[in-house]
C-alpha positions, -999 to +999 in steps of 0.1 A: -071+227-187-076+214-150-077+177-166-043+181-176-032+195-149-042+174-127-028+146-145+003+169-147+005+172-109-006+133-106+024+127-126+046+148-108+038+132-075+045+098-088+082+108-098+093+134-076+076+120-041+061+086-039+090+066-046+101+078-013+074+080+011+083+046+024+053+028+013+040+017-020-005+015-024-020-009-005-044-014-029-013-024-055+005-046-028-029-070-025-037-071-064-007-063-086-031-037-104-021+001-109-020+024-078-047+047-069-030+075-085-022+056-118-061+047-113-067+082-109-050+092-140-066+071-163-103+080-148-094+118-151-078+110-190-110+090-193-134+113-180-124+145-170-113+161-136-148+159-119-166+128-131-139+110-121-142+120-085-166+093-077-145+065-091-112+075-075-133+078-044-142+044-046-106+033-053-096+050-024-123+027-008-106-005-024-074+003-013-084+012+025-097-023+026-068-035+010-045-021+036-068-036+062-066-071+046-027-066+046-024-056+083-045-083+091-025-111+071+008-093+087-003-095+121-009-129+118+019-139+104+033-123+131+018-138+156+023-173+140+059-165+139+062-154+176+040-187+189+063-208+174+093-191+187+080-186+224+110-206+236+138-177+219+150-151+242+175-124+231+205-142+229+193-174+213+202-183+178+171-187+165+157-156+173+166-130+143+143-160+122+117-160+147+107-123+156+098-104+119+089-069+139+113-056+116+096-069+087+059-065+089+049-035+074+018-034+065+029-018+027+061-035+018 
């Protein structure tokens, strides 16, 4: 009963409010696999609401480390594109192409 619904709510979540949290899984962004909660869906269906605890927690580990590797690949790309633009100012031409503020979030 609590491993369906807890794929139930799993479910739920992945229709009704991820989609519009503003970020996707980190862990999904750096290595095209299934999100953590697709993960966690399959370890529950796989084997059952507590032994899959473990395993999601160390998903949950993968994709923190994930997220780091993104911020760090973002901020340096980032800073690459600001050292070569160190010449732009406000008004310049070139300067919606060199800053990518805008752009860098770390799960986009």
């Amino acid at each position: 009963m609590l491993t369906k619904l807890s794929i139930h709510t799993i479910t739920l979540y992945q229709r009704y409010l991820s989609p519009y949290k503003g970020y996707c899984c980190a862990y999904r962004v750096y290595t095209g696999e299934d999100s953590c909660s697709q993960y966690a869906k399959i370890a529950i269906a796989e084997h059952g609401l507590f032994s899959a605890f473990p395993l999601i927690k160390e998903q949950f580990d993968r994709c923190s480390f994930a997220a780091e590797e993104i911020q760090k690949k973002q901020k340096n790309k980032k800073k690459d594109n600001l050292d070569t633009c160190s010449d732009c100012t406000a008004g310049c031409d070139t300067f919606s192409t060199c800053n990518t503020i805008g752009d860098c979030h770390p799960f986009h």
